[in-house]
C-alpha positions as CSV (number, residue, x, y, z in Angstrom):
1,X,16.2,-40.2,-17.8
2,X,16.5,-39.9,-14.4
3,X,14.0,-41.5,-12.4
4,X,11.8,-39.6,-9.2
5,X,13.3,-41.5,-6.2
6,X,10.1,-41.8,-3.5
7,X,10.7,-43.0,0.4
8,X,7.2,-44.2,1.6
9,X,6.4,-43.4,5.1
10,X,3.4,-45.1,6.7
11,X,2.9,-47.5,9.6
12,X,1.0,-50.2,8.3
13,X,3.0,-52.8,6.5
14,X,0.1,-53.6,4.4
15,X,0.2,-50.1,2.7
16,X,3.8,-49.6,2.5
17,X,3.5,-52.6,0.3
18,X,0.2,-51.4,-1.7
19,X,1.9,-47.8,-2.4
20,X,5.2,-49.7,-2.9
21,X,3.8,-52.2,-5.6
22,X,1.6,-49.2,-7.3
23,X,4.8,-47.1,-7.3
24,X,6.8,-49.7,-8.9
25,X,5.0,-50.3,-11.8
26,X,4.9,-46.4,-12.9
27,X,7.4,-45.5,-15.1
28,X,10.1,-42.5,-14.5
29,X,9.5,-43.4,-10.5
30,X,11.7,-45.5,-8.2
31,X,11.0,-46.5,-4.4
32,X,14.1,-46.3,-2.7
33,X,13.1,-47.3,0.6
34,X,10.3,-47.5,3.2
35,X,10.1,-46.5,7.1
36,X,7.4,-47.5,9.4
37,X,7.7,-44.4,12.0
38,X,9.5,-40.5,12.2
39,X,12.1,-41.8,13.4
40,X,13.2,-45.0,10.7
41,X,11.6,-41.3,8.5
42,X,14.6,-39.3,9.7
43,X,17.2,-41.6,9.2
44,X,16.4,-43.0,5.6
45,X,15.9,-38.8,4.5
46,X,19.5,-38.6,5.5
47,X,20.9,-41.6,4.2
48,X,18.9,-41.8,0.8
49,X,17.9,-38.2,0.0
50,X,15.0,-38.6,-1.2
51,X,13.3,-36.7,-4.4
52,X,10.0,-36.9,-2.8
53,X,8.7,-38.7,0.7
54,X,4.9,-39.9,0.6
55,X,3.5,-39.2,4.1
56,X,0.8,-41.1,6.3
57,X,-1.3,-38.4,8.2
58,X,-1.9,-40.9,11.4
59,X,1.0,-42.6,12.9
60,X,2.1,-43.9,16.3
61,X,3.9,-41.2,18.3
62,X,5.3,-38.5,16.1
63,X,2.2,-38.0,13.7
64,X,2.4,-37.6,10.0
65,X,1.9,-33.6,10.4
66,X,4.3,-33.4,13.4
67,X,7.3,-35.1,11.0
68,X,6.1,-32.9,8.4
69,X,6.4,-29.7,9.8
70,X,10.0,-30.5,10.9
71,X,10.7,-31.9,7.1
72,X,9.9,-28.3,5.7
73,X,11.5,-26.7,8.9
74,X,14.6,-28.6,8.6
75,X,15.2,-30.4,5.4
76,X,13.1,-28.9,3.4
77,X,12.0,-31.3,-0.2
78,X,8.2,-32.3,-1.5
79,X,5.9,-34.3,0.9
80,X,2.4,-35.7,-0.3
81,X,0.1,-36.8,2.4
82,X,-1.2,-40.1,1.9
83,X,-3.9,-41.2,4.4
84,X,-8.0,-41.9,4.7
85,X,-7.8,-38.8,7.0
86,X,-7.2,-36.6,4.0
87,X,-10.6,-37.9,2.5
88,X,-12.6,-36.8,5.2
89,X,-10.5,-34.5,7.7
90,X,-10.9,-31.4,6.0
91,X,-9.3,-29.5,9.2
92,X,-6.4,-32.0,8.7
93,X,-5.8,-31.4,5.0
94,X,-5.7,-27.8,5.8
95,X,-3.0,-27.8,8.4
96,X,-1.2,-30.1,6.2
97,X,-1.2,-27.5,2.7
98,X,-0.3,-24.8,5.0
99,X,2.5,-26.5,6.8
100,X,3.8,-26.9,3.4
101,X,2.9,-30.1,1.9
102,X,3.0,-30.3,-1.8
103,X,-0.4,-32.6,-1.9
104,X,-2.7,-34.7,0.5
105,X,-3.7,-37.4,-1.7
106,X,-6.5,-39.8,-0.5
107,X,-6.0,-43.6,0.3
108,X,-8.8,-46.2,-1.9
109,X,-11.1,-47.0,0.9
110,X,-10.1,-51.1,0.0
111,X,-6.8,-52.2,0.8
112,X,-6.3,-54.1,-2.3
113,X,-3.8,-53.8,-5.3
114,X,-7.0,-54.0,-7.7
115,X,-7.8,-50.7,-6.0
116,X,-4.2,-49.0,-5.7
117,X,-3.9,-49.6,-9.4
118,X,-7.0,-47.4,-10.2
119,X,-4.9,-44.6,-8.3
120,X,-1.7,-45.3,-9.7
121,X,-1.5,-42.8,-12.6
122,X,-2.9,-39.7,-10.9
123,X,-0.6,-40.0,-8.0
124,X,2.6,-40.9,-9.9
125,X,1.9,-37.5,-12.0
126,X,1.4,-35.8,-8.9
127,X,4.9,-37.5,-7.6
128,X,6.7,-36.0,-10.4
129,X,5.3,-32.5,-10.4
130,X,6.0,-32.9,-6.7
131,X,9.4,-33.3,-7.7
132,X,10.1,-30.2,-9.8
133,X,7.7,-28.3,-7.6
134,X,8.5,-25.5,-4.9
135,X,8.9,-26.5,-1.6
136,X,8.6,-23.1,-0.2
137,X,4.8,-22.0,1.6
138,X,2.9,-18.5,1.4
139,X,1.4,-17.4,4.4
140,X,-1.4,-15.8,4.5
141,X,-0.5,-12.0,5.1
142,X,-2.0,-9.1,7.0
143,X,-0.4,-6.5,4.6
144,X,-2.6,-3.6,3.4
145,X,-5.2,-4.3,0.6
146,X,-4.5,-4.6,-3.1
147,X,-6.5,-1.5,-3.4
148,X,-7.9,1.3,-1.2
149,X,-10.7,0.5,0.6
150,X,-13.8,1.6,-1.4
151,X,-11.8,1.8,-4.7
152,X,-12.5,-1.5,-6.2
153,X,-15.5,-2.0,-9.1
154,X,-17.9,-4.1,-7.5
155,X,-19.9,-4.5,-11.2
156,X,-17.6,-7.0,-11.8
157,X,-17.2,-11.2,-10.5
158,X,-13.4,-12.6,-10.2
159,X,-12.9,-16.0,-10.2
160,X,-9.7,-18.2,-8.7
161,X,-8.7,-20.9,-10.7
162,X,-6.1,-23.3,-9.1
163,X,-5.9,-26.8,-7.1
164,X,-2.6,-28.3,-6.0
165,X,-0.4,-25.8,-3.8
166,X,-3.4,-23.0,-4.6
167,X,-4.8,-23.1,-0.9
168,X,-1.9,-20.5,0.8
169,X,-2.3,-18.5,-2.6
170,X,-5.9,-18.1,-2.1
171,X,-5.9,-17.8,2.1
172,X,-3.0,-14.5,1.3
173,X,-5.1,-13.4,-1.9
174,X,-8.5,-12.9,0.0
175,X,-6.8,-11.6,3.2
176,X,-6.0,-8.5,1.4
177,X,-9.2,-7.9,-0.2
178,X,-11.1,-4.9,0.9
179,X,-14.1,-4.8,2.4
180,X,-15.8,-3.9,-1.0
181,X,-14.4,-6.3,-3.3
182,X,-16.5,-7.5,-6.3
183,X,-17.8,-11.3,-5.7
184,X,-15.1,-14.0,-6.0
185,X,-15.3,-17.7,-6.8
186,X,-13.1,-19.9,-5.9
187,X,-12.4,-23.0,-8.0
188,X,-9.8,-24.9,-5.6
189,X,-10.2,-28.1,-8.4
190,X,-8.8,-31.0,-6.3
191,X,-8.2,-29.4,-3.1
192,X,-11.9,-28.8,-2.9
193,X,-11.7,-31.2,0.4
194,X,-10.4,-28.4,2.1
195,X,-13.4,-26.0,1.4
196,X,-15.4,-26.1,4.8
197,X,-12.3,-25.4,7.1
198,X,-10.8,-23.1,4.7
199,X,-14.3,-21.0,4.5
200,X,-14.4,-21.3,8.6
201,X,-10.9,-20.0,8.6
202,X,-11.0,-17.2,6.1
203,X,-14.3,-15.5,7.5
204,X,-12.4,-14.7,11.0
205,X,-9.6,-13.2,9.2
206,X,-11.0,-12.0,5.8
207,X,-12.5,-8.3,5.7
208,X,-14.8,-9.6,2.7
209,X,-17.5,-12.7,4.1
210,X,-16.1,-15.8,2.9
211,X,-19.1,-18.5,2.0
212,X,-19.3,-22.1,1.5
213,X,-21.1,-21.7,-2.3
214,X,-24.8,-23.2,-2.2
215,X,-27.2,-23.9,-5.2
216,X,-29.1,-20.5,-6.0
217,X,-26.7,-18.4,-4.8
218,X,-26.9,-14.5,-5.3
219,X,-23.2,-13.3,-6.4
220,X,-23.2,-10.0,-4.4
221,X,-20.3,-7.3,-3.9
222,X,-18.1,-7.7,-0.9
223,X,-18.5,-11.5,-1.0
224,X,-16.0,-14.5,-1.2
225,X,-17.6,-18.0,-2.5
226,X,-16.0,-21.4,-1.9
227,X,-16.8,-24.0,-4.0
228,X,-17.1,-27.3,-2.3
229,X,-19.4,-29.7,-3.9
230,X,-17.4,-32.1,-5.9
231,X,-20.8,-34.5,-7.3
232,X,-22.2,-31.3,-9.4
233,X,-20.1,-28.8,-12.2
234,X,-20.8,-25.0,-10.8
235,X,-22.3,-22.1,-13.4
236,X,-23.3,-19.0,-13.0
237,X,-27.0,-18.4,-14.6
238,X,-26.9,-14.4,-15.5
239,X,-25.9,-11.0,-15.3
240,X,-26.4,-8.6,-13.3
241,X,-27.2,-9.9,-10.6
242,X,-25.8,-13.2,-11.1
243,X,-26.5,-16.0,-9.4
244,X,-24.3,-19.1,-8.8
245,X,-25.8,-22.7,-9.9
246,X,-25.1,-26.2,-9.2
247,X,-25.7,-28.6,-12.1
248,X,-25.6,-32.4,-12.6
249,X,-23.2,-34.1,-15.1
250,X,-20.3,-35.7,-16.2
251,X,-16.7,-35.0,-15.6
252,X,-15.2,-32.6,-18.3
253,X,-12.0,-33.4,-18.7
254,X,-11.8,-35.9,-16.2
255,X,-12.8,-32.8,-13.7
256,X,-16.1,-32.2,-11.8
257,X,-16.5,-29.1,-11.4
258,X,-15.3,-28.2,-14.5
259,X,-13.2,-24.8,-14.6
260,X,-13.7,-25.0,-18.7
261,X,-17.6,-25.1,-17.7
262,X,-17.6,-22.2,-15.1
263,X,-15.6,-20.0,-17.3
264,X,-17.5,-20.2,-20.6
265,X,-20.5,-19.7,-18.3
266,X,-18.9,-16.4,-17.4
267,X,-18.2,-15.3,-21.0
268,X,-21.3,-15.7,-22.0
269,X,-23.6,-14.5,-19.1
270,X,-20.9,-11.3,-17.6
271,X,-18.6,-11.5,-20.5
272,X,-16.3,-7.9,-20.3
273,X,-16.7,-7.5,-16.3
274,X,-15.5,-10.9,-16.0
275,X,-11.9,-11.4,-14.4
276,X,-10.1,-14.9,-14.2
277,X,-6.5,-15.3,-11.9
278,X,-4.5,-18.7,-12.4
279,X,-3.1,-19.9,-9.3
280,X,-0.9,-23.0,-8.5
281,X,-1.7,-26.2,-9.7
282,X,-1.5,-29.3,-12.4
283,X,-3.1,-29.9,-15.5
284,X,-5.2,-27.6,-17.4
285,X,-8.6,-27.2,-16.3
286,X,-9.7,-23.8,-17.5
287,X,-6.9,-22.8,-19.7
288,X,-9.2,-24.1,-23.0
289,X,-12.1,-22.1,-21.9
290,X,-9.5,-18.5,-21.9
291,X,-10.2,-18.3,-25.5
292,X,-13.9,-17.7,-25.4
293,X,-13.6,-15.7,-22.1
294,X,-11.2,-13.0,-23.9
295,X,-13.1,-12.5,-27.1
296,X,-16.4,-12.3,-25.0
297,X,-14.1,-9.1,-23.4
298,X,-13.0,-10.4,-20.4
299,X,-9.7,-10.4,-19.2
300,X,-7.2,-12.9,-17.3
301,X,-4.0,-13.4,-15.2
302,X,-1.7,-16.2,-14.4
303,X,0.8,-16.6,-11.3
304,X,4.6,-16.6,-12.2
305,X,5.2,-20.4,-12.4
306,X,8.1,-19.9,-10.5
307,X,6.1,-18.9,-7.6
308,X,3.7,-21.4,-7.5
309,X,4.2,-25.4,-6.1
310,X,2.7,-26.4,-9.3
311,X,3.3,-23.9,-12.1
312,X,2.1,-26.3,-14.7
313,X,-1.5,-24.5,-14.9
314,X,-0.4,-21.1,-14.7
315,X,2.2,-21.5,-17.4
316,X,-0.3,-23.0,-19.6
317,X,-2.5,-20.3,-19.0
318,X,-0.3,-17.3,-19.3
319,X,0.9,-18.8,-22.7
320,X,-2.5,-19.1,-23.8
321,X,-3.2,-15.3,-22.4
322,X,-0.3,-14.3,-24.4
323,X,0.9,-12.2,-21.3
324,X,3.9,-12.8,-19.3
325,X,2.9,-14.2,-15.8
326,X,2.5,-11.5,-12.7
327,X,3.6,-12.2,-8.9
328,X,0.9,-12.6,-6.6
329,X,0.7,-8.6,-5.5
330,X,0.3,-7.9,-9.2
331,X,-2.6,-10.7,-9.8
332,X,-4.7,-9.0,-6.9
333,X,-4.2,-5.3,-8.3
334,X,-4.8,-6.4,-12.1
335,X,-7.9,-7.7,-11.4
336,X,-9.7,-5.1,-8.9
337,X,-8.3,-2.6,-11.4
338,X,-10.7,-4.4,-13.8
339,X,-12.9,-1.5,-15.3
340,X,-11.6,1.5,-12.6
341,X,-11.7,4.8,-13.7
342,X,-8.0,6.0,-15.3
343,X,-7.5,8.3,-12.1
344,X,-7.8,5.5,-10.2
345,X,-6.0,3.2,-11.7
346,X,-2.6,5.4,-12.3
């Protein structure tokens, strides 16, 4: 089997070598090279051809999301961001999804190979879906809504499940949502860092209000909430007039939130006016919770895989639907149709 060949990218020799050694040890990856600066960058993506190039966010002269912009402008192949800036730069890790980076994975705060190793497994797996991944971006859009402005149910709650390459999904997805829209929640899984700028950038575009989600939360028609606390899983408490809650606990699957958790909360407190939409991302979260949500009545879409940057979760989930997966104009309209009258609907 061929092995994922990776050219590290950062300006501090220490972490070239951390990454390096980390990267080493994973099977089914190579390191080909390294490059302290865009331009050593430029010259080794020519001369190597890289399967994947890991990124540092803050460099001397050209920055990390100056050379990445001209990597997807120009030579187009998967980019993870690797930096401390990612951890806490929410603004930064925004511009960075939506300039086309497959990932923006956070450094350990300690420089040490003890540390690095902790974080070896999660970001080789995220190195190889990188690899198979689309490099292509979604802009957000200012086409017309899925649905005619006062047409969709508002009896319902919709809720966005994705994490890695989901953020330019979700940006076009809630641009075209009317006014009226039922309430949506937005699980963005690990790409909840993005949350605050996202809901800052949204609610100047967005017809709907887009909200940072808060404990006690009302879940009210013509809203969009944004999940952003990653210490506390996220359920929602009862129906009608649900009400969003933040609840203390272990990770479920290694995830906190849990998707599994705020979708069996659904089913059982809004069951039948429950809608769920799979967007991009890895692993599964959510996708063993589907069962309980469609025999409580509700119903669920997935993203064509192809579409996505990560189409592992969305082809898990349409195969446990049983339904082939939809384009993204087709996920919005199946799930405001949810429940409209058959006039409507035609």
């Amino acid at each position: 089997m061929n092995k994922t060949r990776v050219l590290i990218v950062d300006d501090s020799i220490t972490m070239r070598a951390l990454f390096s050694g980390v990267l080493d040890e994973a099977p089914g990856i190579c390191v080909v090279d390294h490059a302290a600066n865009a331009a050593e960058a430029r010259e080794l993506i020519r001369s190597v051809r890289p399967d994947v190039v890991t990124l540092d966010v803050e460099m001397p002269g050209t920055s990390g999301l100056e050379l990445l912009a001209e990597i997807i402008a120009e030579q187009p192949m998967p980019v993870i961001m690797l930096s401390t800036l990612t951890q806490k730069g929410s603004a930064a890790t925004l511009q960075a999804l939506e300039l086309g980076a497959f990932e923006c994975f956070p450094k350990p705060k300690a420089a040490t190979m003890e540390e690095f190793r902790k974080i070896g497994p999660r970001l080789a797996k995220l190195i190889k879906a990188a690899a198979v991944g689309s490099v292509t971006t979604r802009k957000s859009s200012n086409a017309a809504p899925f649905v005619a402005e006062g047409a969709a149910p508002t009896d319902g709650v919709i809720a966005l499940i994705g994490n890695t390459g989901a953020v330019d999904m979700v940006g076009e997805f809630v641009n075209r949502l009317p006014a009226s829209c039922p309430p949506v929640i937005v699980h963005l899984g690990s790409t909840q860092t993005v949350a605050a700028a996202l809901v800052e950038k949204l609610d100047k575009t967005a017809k709907p209000n887009v909200r940072a989600m808060f404990d006690g939360q009302r879940l009210e028609p013509g809203n969009v909430y944004l999940i952003q606390d990653a210490q506390r899983h996220v359920v929602v408490d009862r129906w009608p007039q649900g009400m969003l809650r933040l609840v203390d606990g272990e990770a479920i699957g290694g995830h906190r939130p849990s998707a599994n958790l705020l979708i069996n909360a659904l089913a059982r407190t809004a069951a039948a006016s429950v809608s769920v939409g799979f967007l991009s991302g890895m692993g599964d979260d959510g996708v063993a919770a589907l069962p309980v949500l469609l025999a409580a009545g509700g119903t669920a879409f997935a993203i064509d895989p192809a579409q996505a940057k990560a189409g592992e979760l969305p082809g898990l989930a349409a195969a446990k639907i049983g339904l082939g997966a939809v384009d993204l104009t087709q996920l919005g309209t199946a799930l405001l149709m949810r429940g409209l009258p058959p006039a409507l609907a035609a």
